[in-house]
PQR file with spaces between the fields and no chain letter, atoms N, CA, C, O and H, PARSE charges and radii, in Angstrom:
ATOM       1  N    UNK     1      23.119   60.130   -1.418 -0.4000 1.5000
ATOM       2  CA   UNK     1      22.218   60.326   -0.293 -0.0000 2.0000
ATOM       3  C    UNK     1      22.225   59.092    0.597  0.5500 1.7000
ATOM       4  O    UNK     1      22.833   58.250   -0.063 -0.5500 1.4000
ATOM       5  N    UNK     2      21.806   58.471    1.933 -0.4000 1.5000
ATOM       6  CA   UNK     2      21.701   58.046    2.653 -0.0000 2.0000
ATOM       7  C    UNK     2      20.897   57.401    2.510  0.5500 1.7000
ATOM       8  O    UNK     2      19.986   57.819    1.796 -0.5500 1.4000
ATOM       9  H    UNK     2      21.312   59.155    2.470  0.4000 1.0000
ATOM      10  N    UNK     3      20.764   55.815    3.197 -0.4000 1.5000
ATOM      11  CA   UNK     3      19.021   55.502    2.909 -0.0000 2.0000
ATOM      12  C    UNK     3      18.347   55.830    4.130  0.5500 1.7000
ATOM      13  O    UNK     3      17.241   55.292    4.104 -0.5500 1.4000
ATOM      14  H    UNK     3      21.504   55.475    3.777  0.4000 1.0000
ATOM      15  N    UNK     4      18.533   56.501    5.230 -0.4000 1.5000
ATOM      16  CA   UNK     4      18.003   57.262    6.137 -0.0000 2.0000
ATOM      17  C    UNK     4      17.062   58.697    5.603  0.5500 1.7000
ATOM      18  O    UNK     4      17.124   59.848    6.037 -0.5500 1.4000
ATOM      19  H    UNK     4      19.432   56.938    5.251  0.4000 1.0000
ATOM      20  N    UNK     5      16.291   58.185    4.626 -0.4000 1.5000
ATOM      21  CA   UNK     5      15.727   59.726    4.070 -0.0000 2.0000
ATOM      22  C    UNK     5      14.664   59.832    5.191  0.5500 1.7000
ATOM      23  O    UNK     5      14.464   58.891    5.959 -0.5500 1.4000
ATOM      24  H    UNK     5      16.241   57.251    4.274  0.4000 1.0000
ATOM      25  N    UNK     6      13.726   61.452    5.294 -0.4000 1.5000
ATOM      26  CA   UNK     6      12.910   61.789    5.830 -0.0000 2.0000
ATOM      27  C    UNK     6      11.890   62.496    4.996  0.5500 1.7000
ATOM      28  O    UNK     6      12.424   63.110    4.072 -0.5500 1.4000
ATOM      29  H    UNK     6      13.888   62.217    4.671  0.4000 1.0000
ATOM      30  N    UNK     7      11.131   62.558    5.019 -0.4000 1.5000
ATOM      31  CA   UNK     7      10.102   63.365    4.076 -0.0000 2.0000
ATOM      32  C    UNK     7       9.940   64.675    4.631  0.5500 1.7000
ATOM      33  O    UNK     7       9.210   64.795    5.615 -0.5500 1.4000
ATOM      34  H    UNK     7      10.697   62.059    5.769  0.4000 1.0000
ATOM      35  N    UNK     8      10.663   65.934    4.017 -0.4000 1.5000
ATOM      36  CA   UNK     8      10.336   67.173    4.760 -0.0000 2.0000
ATOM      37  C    UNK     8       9.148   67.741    4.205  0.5500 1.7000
ATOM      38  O    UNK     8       8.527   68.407    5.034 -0.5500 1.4000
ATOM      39  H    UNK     8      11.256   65.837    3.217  0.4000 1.0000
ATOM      40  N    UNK     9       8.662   67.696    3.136 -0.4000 1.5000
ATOM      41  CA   UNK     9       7.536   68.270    2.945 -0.0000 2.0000
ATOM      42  C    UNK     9       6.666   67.311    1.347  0.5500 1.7000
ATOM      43  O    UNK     9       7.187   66.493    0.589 -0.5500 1.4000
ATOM      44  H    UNK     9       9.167   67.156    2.462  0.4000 1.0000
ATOM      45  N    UNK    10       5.435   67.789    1.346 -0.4000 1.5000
ATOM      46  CA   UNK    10       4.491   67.174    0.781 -0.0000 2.0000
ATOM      47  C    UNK    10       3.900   68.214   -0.317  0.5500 1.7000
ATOM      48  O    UNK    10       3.565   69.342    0.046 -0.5500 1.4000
ATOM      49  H    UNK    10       5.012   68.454    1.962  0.4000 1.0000
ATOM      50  N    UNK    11       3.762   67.737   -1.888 -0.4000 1.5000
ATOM      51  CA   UNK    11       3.494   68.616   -2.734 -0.0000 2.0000
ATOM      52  C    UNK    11       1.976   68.072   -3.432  0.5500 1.7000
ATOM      53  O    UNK    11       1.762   66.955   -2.961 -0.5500 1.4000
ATOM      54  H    UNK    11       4.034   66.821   -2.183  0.4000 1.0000
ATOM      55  N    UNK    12       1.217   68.345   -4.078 -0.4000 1.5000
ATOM      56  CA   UNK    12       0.592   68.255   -5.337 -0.0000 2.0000
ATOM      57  C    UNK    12       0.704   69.146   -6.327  0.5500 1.7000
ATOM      58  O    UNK    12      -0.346   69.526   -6.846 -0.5500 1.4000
ATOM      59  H    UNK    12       1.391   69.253   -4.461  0.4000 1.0000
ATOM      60  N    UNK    13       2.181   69.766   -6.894 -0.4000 1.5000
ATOM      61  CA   UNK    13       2.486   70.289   -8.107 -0.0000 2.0000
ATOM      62  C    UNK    13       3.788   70.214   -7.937  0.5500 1.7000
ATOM      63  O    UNK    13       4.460   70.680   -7.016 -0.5500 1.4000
ATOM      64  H    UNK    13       3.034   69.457   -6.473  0.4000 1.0000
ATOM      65  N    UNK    14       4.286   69.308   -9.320 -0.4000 1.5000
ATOM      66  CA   UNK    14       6.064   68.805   -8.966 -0.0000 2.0000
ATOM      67  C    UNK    14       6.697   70.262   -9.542  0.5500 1.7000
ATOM      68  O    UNK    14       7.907   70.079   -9.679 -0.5500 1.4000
ATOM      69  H    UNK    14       3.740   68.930  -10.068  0.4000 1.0000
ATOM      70  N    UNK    15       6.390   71.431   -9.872 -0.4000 1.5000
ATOM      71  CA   UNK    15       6.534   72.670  -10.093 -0.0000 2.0000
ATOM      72  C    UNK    15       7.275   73.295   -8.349  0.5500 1.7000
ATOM      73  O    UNK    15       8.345   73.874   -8.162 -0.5500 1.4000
ATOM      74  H    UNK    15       5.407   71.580   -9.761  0.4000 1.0000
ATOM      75  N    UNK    16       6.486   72.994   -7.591 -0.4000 1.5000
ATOM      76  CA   UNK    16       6.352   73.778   -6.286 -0.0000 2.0000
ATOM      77  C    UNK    16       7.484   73.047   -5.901  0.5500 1.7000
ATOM      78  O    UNK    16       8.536   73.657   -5.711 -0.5500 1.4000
ATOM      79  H    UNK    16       5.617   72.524   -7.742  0.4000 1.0000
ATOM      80  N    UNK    17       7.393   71.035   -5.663 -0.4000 1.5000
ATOM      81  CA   UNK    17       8.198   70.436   -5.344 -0.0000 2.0000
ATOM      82  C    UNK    17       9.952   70.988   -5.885  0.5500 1.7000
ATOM      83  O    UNK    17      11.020   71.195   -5.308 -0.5500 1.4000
ATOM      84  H    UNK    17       6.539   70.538   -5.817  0.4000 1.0000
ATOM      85  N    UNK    18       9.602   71.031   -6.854 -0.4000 1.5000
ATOM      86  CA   UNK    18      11.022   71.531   -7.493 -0.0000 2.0000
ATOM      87  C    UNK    18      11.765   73.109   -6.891  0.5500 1.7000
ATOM      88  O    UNK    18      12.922   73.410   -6.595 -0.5500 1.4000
ATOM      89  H    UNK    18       8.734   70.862   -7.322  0.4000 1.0000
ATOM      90  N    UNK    19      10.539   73.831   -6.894 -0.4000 1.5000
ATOM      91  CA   UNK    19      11.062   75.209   -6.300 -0.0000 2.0000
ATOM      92  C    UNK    19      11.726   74.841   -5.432  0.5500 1.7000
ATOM      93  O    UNK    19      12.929   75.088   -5.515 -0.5500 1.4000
ATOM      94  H    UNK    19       9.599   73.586   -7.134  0.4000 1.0000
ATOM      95  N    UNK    20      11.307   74.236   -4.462 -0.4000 1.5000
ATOM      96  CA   UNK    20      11.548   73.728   -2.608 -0.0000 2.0000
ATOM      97  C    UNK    20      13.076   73.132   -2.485  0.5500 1.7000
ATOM      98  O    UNK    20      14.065   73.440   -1.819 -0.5500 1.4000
ATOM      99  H    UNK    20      10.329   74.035   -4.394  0.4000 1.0000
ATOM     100  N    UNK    21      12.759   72.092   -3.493 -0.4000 1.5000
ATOM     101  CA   UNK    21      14.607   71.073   -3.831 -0.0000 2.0000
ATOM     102  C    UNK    21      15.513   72.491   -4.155  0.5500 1.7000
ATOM     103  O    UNK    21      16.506   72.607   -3.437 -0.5500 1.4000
ATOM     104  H    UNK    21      11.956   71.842   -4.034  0.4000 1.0000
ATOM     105  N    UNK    22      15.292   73.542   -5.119 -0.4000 1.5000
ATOM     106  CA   UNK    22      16.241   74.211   -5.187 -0.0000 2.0000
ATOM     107  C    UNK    22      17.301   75.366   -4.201  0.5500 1.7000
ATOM     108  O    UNK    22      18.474   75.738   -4.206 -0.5500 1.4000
ATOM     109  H    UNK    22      14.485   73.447   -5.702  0.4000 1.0000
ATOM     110  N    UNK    23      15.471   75.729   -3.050 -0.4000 1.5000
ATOM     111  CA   UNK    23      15.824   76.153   -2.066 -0.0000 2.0000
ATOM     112  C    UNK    23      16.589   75.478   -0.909  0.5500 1.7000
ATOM     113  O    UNK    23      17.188   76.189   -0.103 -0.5500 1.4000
ATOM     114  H    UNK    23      14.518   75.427   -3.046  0.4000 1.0000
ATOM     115  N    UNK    24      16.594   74.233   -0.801 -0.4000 1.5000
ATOM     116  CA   UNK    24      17.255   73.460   -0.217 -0.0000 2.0000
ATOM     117  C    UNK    24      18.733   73.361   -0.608  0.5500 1.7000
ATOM     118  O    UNK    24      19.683   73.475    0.166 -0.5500 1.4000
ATOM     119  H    UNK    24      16.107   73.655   -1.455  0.4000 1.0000
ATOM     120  N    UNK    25      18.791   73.093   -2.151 -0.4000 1.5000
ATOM     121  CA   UNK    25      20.235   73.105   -2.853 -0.0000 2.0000
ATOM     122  C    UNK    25      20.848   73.951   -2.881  0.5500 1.7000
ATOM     123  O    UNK    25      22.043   73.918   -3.175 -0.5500 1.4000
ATOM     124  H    UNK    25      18.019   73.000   -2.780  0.4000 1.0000
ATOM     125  N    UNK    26      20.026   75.246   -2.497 -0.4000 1.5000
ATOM     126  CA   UNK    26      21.106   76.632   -2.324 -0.0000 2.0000
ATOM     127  C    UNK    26      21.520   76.832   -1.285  0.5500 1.7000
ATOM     128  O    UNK    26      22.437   77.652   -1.239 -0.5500 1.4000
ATOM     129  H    UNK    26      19.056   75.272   -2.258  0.4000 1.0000
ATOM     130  N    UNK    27      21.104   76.258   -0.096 -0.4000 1.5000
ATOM     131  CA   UNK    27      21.599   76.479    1.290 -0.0000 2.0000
ATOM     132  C    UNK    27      22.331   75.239    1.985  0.5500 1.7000
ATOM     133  O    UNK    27      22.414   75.081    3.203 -0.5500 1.4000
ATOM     134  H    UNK    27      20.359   75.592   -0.133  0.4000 1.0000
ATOM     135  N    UNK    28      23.004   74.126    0.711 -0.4000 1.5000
ATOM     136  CA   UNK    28      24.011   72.880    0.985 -0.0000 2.0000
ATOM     137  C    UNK    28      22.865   71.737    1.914  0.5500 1.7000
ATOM     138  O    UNK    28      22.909   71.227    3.033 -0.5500 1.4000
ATOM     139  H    UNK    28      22.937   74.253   -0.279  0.4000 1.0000
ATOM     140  N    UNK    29      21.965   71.697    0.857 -0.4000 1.5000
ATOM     141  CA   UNK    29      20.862   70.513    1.366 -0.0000 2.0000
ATOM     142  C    UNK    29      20.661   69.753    0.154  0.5500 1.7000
ATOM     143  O    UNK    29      20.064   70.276   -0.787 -0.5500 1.4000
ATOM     144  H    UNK    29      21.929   72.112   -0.052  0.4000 1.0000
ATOM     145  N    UNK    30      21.146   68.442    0.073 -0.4000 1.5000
ATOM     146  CA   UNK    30      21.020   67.298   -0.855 -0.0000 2.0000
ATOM     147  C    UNK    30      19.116   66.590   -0.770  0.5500 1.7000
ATOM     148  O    UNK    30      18.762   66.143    0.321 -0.5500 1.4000
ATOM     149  H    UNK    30      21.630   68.017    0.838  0.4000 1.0000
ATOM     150  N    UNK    31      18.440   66.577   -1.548 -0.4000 1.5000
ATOM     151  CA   UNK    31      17.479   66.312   -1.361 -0.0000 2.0000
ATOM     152  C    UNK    31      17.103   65.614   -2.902  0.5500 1.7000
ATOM     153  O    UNK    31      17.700   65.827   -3.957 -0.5500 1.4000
ATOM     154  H    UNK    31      18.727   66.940   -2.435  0.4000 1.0000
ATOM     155  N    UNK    32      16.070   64.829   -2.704 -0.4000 1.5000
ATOM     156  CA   UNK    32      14.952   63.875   -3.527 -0.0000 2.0000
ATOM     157  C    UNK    32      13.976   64.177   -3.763  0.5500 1.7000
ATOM     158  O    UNK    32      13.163   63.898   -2.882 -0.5500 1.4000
ATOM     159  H    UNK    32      15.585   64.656   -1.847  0.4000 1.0000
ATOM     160  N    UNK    33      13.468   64.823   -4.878 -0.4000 1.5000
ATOM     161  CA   UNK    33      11.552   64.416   -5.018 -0.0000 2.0000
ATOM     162  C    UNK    33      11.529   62.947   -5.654  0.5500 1.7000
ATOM     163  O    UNK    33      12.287   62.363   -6.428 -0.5500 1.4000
ATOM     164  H    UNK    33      14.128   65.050   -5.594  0.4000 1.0000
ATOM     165  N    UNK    34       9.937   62.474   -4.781 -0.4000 1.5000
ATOM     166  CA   UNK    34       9.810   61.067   -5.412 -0.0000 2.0000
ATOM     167  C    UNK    34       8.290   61.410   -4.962  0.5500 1.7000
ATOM     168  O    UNK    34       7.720   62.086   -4.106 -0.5500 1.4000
ATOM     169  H    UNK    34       9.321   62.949   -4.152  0.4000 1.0000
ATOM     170  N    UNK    35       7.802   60.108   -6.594 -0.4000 1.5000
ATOM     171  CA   UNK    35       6.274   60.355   -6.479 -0.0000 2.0000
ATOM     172  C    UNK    35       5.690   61.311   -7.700  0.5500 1.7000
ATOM     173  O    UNK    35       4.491   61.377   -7.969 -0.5500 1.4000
ATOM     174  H    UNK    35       8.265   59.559   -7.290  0.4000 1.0000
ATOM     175  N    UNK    36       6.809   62.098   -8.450 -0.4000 1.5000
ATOM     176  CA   UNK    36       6.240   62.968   -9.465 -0.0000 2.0000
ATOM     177  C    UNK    36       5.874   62.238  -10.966  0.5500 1.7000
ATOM     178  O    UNK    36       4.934   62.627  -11.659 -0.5500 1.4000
ATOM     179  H    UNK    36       7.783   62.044   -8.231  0.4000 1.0000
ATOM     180  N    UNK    37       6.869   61.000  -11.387 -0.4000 1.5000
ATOM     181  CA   UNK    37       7.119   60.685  -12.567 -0.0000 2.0000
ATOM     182  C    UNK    37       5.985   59.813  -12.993  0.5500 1.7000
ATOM     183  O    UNK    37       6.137   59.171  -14.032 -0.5500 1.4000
ATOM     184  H    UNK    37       7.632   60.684  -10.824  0.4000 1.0000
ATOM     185  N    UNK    38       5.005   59.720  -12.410 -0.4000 1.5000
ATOM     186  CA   UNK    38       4.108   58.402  -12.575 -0.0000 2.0000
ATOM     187  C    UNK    38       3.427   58.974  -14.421  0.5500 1.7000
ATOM     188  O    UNK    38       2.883   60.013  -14.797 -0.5500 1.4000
ATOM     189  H    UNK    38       4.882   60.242  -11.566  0.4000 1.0000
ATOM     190  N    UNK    39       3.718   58.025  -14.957 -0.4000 1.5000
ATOM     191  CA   UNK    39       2.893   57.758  -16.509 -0.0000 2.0000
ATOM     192  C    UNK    39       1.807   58.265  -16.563  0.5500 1.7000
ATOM     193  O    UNK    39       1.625   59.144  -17.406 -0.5500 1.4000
ATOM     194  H    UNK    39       4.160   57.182  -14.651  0.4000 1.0000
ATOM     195  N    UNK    40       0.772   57.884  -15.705 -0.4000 1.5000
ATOM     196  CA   UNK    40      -0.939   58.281  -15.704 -0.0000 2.0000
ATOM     197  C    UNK    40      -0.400   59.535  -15.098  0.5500 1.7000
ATOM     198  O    UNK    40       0.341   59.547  -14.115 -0.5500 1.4000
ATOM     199  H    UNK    40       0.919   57.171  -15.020  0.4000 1.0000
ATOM     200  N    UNK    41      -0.809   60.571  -15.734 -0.4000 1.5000
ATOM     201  CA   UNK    41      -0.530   61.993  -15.406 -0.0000 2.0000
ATOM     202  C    UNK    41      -1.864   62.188  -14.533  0.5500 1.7000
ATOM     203  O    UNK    41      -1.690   63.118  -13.745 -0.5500 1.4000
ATOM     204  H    UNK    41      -1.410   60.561  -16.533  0.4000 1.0000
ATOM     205  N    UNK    42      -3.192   61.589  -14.413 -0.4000 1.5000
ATOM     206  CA   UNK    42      -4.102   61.556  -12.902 -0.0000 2.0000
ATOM     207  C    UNK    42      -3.553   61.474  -11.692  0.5500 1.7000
ATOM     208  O    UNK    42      -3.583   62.184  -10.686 -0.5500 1.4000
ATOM     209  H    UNK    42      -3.333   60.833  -15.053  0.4000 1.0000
ATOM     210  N    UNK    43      -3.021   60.422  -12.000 -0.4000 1.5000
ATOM     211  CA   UNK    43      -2.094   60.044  -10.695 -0.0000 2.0000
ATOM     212  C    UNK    43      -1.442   61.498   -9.684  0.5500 1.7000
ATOM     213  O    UNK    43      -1.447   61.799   -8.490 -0.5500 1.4000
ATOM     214  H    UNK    43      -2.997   59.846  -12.817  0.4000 1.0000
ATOM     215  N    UNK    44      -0.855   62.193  -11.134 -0.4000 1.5000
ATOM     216  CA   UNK    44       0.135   63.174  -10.289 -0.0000 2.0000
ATOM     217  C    UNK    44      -0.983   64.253   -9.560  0.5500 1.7000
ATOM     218  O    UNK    44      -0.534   65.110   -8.800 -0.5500 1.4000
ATOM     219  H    UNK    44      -0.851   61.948  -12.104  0.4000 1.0000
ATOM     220  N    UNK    45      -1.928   64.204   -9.728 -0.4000 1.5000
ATOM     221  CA   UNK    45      -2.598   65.328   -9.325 -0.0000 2.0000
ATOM     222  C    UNK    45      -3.218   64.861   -7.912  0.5500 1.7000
ATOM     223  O    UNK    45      -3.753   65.749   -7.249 -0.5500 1.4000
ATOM     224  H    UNK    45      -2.293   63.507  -10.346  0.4000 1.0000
ATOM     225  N    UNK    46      -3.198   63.447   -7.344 -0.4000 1.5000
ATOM     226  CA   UNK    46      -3.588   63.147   -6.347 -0.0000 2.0000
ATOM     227  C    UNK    46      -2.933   64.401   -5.050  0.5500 1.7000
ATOM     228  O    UNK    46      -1.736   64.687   -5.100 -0.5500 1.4000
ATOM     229  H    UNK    46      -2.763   62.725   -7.883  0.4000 1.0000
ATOM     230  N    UNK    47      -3.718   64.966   -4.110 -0.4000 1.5000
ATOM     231  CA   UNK    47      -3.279   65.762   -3.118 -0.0000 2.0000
ATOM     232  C    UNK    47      -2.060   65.315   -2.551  0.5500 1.7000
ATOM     233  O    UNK    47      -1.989   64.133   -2.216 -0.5500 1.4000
ATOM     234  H    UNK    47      -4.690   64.734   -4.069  0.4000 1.0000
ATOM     235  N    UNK    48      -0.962   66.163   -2.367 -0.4000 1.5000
ATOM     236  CA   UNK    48       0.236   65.667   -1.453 -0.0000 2.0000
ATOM     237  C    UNK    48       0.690   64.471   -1.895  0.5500 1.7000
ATOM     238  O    UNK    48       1.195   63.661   -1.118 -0.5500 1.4000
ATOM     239  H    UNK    48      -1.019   67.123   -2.639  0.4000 1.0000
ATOM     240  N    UNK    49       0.553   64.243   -3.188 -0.4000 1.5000
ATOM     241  CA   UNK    49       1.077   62.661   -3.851 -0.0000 2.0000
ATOM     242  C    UNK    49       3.009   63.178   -3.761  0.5500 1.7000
ATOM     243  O    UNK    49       3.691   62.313   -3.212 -0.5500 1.4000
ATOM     244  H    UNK    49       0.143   64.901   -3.819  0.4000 1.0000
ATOM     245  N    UNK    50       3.497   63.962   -4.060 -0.4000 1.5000
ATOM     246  CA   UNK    50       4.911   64.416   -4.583 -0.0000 2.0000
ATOM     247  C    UNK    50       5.932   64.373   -3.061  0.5500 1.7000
ATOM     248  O    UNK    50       5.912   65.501   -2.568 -0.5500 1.4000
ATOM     249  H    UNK    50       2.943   64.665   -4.506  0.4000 1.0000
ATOM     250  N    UNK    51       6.498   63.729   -2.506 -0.4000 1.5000
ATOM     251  CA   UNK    51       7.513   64.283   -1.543 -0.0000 2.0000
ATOM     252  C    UNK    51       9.109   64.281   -1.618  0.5500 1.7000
ATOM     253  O    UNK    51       9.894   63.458   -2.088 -0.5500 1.4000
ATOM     254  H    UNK    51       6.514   62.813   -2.906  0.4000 1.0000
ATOM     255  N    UNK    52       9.331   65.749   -0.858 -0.4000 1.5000
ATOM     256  CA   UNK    52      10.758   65.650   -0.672 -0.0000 2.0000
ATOM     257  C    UNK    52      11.265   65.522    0.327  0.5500 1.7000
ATOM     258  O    UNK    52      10.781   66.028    1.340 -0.5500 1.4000
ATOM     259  H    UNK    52       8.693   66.418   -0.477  0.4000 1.0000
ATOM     260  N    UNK    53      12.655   64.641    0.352 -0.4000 1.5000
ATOM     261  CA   UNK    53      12.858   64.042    1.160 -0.0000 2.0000
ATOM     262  C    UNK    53      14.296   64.459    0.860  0.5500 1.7000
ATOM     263  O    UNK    53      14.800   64.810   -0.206 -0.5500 1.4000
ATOM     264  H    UNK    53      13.049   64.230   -0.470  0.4000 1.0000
ATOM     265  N    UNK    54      15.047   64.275    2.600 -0.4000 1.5000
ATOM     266  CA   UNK    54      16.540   64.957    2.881 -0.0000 2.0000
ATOM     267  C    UNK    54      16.869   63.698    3.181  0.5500 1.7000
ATOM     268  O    UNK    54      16.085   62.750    3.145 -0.5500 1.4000
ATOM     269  H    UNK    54      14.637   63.990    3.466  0.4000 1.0000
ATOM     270  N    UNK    55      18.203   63.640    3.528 -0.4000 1.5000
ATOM     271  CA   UNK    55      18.858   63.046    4.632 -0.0000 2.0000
ATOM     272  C    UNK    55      18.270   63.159    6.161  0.5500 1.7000
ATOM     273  O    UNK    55      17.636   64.192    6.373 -0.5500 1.4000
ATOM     274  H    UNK    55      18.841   64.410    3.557  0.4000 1.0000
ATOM     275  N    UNK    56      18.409   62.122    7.391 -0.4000 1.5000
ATOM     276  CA   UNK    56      18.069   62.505    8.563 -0.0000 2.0000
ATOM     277  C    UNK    56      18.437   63.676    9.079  0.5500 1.7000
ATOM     278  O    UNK    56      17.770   64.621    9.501 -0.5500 1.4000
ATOM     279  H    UNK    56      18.925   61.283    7.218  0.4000 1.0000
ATOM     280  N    UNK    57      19.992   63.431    8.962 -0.4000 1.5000
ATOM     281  CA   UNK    57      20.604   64.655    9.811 -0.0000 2.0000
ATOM     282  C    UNK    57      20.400   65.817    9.409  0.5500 1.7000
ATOM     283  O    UNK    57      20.750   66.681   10.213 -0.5500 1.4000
ATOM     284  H    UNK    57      20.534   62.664    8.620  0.4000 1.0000
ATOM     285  N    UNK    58      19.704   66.384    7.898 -0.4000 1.5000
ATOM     286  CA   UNK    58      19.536   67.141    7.136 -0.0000 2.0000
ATOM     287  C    UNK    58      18.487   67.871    7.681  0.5500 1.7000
ATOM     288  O    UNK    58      18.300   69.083    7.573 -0.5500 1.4000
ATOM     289  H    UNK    58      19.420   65.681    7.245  0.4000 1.0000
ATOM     290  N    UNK    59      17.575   66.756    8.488 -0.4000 1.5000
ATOM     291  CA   UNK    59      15.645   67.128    8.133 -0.0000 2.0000
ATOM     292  C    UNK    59      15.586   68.678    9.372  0.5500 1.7000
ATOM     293  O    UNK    59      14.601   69.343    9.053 -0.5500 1.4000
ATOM     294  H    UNK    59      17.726   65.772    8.575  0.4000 1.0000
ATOM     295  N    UNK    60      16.093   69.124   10.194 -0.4000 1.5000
ATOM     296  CA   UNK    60      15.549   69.614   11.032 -0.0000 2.0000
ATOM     297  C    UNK    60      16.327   71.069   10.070  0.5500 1.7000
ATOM     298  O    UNK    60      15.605   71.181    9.079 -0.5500 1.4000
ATOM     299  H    UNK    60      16.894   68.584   10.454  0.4000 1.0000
ATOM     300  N    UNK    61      16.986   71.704   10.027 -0.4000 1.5000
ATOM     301  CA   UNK    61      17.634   72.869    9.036 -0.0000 2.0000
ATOM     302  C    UNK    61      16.967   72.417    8.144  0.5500 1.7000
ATOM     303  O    UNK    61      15.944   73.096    8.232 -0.5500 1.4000
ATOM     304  H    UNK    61      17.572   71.613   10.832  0.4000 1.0000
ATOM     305  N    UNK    62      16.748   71.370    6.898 -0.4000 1.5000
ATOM     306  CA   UNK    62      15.544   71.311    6.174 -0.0000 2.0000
ATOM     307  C    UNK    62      14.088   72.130    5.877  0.5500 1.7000
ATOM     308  O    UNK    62      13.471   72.832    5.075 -0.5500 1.4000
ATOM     309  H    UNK    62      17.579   70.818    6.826  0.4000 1.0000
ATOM     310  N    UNK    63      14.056   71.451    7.199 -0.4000 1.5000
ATOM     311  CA   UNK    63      12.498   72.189    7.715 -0.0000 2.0000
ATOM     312  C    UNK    63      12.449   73.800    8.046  0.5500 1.7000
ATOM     313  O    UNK    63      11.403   74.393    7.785 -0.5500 1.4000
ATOM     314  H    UNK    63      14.557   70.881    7.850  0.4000 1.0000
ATOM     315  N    UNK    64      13.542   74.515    8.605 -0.4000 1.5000
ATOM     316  CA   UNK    64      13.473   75.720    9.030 -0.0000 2.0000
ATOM     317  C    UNK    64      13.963   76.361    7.452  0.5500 1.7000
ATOM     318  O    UNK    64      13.765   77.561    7.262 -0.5500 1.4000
ATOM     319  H    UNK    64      14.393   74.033    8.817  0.4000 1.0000
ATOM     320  N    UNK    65      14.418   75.765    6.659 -0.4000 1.5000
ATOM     321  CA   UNK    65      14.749   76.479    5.810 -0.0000 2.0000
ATOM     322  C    UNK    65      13.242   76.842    4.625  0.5500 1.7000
ATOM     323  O    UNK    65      13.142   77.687    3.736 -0.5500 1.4000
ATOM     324  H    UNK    65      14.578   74.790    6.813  0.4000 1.0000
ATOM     325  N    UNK    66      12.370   75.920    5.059 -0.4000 1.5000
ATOM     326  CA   UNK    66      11.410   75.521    3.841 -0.0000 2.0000
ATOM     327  C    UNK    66      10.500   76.452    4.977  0.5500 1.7000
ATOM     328  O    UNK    66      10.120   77.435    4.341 -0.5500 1.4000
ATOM     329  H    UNK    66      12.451   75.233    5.781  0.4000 1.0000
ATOM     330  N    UNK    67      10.209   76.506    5.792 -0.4000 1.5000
ATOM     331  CA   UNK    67       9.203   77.639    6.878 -0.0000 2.0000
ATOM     332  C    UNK    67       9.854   78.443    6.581  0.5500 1.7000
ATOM     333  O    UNK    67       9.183   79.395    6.980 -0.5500 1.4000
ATOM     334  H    UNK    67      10.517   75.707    6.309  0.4000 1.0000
ATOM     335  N    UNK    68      11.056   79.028    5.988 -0.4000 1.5000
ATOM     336  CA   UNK    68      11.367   80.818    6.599 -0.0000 2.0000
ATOM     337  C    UNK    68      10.666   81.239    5.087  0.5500 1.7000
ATOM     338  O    UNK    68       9.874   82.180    5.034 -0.5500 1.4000
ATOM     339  H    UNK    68      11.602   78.254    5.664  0.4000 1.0000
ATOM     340  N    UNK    69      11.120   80.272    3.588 -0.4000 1.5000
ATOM     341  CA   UNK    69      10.881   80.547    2.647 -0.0000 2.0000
ATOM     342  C    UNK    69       9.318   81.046    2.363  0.5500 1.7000
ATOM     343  O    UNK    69       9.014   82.011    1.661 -0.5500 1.4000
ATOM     344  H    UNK    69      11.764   79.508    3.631  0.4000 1.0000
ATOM     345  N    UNK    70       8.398   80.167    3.069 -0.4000 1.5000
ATOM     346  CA   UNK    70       6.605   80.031    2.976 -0.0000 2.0000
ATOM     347  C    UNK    70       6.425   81.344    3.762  0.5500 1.7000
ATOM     348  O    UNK    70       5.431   82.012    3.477 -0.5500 1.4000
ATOM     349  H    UNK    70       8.646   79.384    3.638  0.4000 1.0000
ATOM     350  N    UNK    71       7.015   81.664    4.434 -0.4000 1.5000
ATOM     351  CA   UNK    71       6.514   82.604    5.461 -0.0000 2.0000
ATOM     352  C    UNK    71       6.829   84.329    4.429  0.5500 1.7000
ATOM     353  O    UNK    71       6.199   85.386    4.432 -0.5500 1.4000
ATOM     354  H    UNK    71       7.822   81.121    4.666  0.4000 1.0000
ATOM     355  N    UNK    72       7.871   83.958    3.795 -0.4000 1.5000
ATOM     356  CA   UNK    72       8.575   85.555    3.040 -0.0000 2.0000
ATOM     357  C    UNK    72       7.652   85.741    1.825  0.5500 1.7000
ATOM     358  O    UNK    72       7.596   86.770    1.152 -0.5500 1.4000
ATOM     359  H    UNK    72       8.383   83.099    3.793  0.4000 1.0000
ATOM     360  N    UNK    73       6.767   84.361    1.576 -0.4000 1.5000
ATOM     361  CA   UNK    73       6.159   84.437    0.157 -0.0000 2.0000
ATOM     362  C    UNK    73       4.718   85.156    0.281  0.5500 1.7000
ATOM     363  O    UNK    73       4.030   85.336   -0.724 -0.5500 1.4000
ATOM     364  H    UNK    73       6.812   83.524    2.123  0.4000 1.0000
C-alpha cells in the first residue's frame, strides 16, 4: 500500500469493518483496517474508533463502492 492512505469509512464493530475490506477486495481495492487490535477490548467499543483506509487514488471508487453496498442492504 502507499503511505498516501485515506480513511474511507469509520466503524465501531471490526465485524462490519471487515465486511467493508472484503467488499472493497472484491472489486480490486487494496485496503487497511486500523484501530481494531487494541488489548483493552473497552477501547474497541469507543464509537467510530475502527477505520478503513485505501490508497489516495483508490478513495473516490472506494467510496462509491461502499454507498452502492449500504444502500442494497
Amino acid at each position: 500500500m502507499d503511505e498516501s492512505l485515506r480513511t474511507v469509512a469509520k466503524f465501531d464493530d471490526p465485524m462490519r469493518a471487515s465486511i467493508a475490506q472484503t467488499k472493497l477486495k472484491d472489486s480490486g481495492i487494496e485496503s487497511a483496517i486500523f484501530g481494531e487490535s487494541s488489548s483493552y477490548p473497552a477501547l474497541n467499543a469507543v464509537e467510530d474508533n475502527i477505520e478503513l483506509k485505501v490508497n489516495a487514488e483508490d478513495y473516490d471508487r472506494a467510496v462509491s463502492i461502499l454507498a452502492a453496498s449500504q444502500s442494497a442492504e
